[in-house]
C-alpha positions in Angstrom: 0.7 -75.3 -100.5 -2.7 -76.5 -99.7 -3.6 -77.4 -103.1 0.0 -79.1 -103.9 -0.8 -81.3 -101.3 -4.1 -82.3 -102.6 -1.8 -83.4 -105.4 0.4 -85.7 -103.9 3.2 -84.5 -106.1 6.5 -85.5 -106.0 7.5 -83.5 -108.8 6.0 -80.3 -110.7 5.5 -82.1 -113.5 3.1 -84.4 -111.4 1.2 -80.8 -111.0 1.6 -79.2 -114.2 0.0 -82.3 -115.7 -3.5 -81.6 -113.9 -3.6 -77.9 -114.1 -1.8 -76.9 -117.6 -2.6 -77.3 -121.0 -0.1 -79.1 -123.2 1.4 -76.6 -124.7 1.6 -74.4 -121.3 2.7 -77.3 -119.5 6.1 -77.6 -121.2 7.1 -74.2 -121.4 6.4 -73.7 -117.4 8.0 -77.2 -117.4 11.3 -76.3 -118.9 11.5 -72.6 -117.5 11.0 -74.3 -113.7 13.8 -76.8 -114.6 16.0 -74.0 -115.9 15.0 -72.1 -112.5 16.1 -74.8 -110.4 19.3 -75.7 -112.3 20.6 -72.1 -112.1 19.5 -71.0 -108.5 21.6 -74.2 -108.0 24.5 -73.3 -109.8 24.3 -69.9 -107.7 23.9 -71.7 -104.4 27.1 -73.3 -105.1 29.6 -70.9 -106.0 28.0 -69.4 -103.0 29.0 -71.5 -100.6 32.8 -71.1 -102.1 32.4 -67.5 -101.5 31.4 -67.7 -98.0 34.6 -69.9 -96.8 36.7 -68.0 -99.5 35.8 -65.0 -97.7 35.5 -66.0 -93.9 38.7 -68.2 -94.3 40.3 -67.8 -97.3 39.9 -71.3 -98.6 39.9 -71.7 -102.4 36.7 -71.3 -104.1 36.7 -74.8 -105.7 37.1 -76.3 -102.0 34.1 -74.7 -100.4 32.0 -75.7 -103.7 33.0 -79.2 -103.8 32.5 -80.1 -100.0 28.9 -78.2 -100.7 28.0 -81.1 -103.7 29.8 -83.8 -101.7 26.8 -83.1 -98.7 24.5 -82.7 -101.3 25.4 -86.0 -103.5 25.1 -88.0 -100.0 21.9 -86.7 -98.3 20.6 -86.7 -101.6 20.7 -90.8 -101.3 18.2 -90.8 -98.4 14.4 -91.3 -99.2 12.6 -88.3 -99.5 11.3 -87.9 -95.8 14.5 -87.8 -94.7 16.0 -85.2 -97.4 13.7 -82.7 -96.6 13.9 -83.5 -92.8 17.8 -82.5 -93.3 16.7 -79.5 -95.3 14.7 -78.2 -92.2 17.2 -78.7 -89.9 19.4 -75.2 -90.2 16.8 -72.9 -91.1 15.9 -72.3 -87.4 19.2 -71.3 -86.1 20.1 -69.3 -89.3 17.0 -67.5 -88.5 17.4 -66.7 -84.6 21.3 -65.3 -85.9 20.1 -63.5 -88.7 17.8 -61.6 -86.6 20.0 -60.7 -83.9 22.5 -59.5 -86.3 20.4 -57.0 -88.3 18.9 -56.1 -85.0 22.3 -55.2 -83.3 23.6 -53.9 -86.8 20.2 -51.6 -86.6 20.9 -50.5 -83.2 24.3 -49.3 -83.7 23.8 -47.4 -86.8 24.4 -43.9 -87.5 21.0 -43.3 -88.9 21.9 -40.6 -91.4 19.1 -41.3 -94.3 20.6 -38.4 -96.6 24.3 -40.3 -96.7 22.9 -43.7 -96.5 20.7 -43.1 -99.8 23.5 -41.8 -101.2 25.7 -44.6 -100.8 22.6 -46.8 -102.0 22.3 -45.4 -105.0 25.9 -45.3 -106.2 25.7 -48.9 -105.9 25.3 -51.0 -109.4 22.6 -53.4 -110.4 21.6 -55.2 -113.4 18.0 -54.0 -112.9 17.1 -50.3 -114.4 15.5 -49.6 -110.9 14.6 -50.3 -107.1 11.0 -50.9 -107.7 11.8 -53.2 -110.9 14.3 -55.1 -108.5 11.7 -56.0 -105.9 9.3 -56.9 -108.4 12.3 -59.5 -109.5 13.6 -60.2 -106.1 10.0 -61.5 -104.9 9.4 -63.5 -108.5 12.8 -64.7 -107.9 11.7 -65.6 -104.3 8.7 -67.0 -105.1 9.3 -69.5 -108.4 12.4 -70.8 -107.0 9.9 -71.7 -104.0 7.5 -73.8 -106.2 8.9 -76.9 -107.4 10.2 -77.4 -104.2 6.7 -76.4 -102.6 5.4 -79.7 -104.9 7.5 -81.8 -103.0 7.3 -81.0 -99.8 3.5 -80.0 -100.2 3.2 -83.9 -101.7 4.7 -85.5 -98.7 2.7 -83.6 -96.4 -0.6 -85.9 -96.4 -2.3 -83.6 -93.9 -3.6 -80.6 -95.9 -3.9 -78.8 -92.1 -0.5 -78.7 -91.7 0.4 -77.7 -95.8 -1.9 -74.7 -95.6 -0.5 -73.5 -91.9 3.3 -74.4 -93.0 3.0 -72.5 -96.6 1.1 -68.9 -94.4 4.0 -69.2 -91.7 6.9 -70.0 -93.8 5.2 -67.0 -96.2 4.8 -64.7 -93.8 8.6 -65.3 -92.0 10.7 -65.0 -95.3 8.7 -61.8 -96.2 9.6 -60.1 -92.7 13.1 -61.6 -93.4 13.5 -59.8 -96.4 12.1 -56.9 -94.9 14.3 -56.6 -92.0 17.4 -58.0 -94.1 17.1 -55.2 -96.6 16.5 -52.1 -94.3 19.8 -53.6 -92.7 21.8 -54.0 -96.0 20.4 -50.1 -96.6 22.1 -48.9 -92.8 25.2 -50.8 -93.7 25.9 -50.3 -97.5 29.4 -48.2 -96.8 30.5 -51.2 -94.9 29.3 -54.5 -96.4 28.4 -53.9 -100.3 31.7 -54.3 -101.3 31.4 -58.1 -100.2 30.2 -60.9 -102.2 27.9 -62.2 -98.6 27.5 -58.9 -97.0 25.3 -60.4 -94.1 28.7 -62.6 -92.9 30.0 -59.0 -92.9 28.0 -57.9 -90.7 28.7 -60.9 -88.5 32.3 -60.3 -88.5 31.9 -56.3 -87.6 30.3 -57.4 -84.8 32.6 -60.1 -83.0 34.9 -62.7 -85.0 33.6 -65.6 -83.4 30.0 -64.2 -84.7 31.3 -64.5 -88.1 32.4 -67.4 -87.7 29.3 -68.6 -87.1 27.6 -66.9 -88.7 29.5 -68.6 -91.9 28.9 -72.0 -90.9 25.1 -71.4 -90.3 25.5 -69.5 -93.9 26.8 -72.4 -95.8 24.7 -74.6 -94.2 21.8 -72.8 -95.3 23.5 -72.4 -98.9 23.6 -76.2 -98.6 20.3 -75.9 -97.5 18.8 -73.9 -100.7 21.1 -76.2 -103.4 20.2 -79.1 -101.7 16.6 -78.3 -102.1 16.4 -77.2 -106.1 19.1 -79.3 -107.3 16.9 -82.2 -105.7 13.8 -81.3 -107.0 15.5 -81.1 -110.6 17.1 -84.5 -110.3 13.5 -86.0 -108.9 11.7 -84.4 -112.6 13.4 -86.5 -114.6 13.5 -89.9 -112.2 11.7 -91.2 -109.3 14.0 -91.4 -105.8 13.0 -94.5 -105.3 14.7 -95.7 -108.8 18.1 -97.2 -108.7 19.2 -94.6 -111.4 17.8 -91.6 -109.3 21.9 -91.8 -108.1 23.6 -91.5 -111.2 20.9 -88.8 -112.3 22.2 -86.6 -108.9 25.5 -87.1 -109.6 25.4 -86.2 -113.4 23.4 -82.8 -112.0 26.0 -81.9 -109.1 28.7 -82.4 -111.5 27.5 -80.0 -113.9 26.6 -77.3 -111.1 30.1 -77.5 -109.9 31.4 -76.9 -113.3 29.1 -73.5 -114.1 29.8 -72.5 -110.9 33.0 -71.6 -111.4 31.8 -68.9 -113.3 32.1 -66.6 -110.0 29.3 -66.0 -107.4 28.4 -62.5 -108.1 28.4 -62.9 -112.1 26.4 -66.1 -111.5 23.8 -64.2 -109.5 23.7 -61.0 -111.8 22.5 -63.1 -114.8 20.3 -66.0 -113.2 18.2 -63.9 -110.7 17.1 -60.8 -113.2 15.8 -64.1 -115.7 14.7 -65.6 -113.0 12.4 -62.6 -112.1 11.4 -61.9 -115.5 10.2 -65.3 -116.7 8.5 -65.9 -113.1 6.1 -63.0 -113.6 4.1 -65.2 -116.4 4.7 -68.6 -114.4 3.3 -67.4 -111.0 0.7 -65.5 -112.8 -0.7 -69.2 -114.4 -0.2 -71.2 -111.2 -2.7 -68.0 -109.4 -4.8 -68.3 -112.5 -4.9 -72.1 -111.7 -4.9 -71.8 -108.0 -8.5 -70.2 -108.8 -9.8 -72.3 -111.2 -9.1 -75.1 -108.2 -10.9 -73.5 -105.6 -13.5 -73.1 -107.9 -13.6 -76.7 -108.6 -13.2 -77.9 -105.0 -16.8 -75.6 -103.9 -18.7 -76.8 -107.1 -17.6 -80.4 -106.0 -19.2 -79.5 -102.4 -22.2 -78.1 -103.2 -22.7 -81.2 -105.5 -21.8 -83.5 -102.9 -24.2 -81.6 -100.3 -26.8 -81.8 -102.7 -26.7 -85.5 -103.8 -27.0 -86.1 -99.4 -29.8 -83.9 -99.1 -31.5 -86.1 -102.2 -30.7 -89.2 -100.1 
């Protein structure tokens, strides 16, 4: 994040121009735009799932009020987008905690059965370790256009270093504790498309309850984020256009989202991962090469006032 900020990106082109070649530059370019696009399209037939299965809504309800919220926020200046985008997290958090933490508790900790019922379950990866591999590139891309935003607004480079480490080192013990849940719990939540608000709902109604607000705020949360940061590659905010561009975008998320939540997810994520390993692996390669830069520049500089 640090580095971003040096930047003063409010795009990942703005980036990818300074540390990419060419060539490099629009393949990472177009694959970052693809990522963004279709973690968006995810996000929304998400957040049709959640009401679907909390309150039975239709799907098309719960995806259209999730691009209306988008579409409107999506009008405010920058600051205040990601300002809004900040806002659930917290609380989503704080729930999601206490839920795996209760769920943990009160499970029957038989590690025979539960790896049984673990491994009968499908996935469109060939194994576990190949999954995590994708699940943290999937993590991790998704994370860097937006990280050029919100790493351009930031002008103190204090507060980008300390927010990318904190925010780093919560969504990794997030995952963590998530997953060991989702593990104690298969029998009774894999079956469902959001097996966290599952969880909720085993525990109390009204948990579930809100637990699926908090959820599809957070879903909002996520598309708001990607779908913005694709709109803002292709136009400025600030341009009178930038609406048009928004709406043309959340149109045509709504439309692919249709395609069903989990059948979304199983093809996005896994190409996601995949393409991700050689993206991340340019931006470390660049990361260095900056660093590198940045202590040449200071020993220059210490030099040249030593001369003086």
């Amino acid at each position: 994040m640090i580095w971003v900020s040096f930047f003063k990106a409010y795009s990942h082109r703005d980036v990818l121009n300074r540390i990419a070649s060419p060539i490099t530059n629009r393949i990472i370019d177009i694959f970052l735009l693809l990522t963004l696009f279709g973690i968006g399209v995810v996000m929304v037939a998400g957040a049709g799932s959640n009401l679907n299965q909390q309150f039975g809504w239709p799907i098309w309800l719960g995806n259209f009020i999730c691009v209306l919220l988008i579409f409107l926020v999506g009008m405010m200046d920058t600051k205040r987008v990601i300002d809004a985008i900040g806002v659930v997290a917290p609380f989503l958090i704080i729930l999601v905690i206490a839920i795996n933490f209760r769920s943990l508790l009160t499970a029957e900790w038989d590690i025979a059965f539960m790896n049984i019922e673990a491994l009968e379950l499908s996935s469109p990866l060939p194994n576990w370790w190949v999954s995590a591999l994708n699940y943290a590139s999937v993590n991790l891309t998704t994370g860097v256009a937006t990280a050029f935003l919100l790493g351009g607004v930031e002008k103190d480079k204090k507060v980008a270093r300390k927010g990318g480490l904190i925010g780093g080192i919560i969504v990794g013990l997030l995952i963590v504790l998530i997953n060991l849940t989702l593990f104690a719990t298969s029998s009774q939540v894999a079956s469902f498309d959001l097996p966290m608000l599952q969880m909720a709902r085993l525990i109390q109604p009204w948990v579930g309850l809100v637990m699926s607000i908090l959820i599809f705020f957070e879903i909002w949360n996520t598309a708001m984020s990607v779908l913005y940061s694709f709109s803002t590659s292709f136009i400025t905010p600030k341009k009178k256009n930038f609406r048009y561009v928004l709406l043309g975008v959340v149109v045509a998320a709504t439309a692919l989202s249709f395609g069903g939540f989990t059948n979304v997810i199983s093809f996005v994520y896994p190409a996601v991962g995949y393409g991700g390993f050689i993206v991340l692996g340019i931006f470390v390669y660049a990361w260095y090469k900056f660093c590198i830069k940045q202590k040449e520049n200071q020993e220059k500089t210490s030099v040249e006032t030593i001369k003086e």
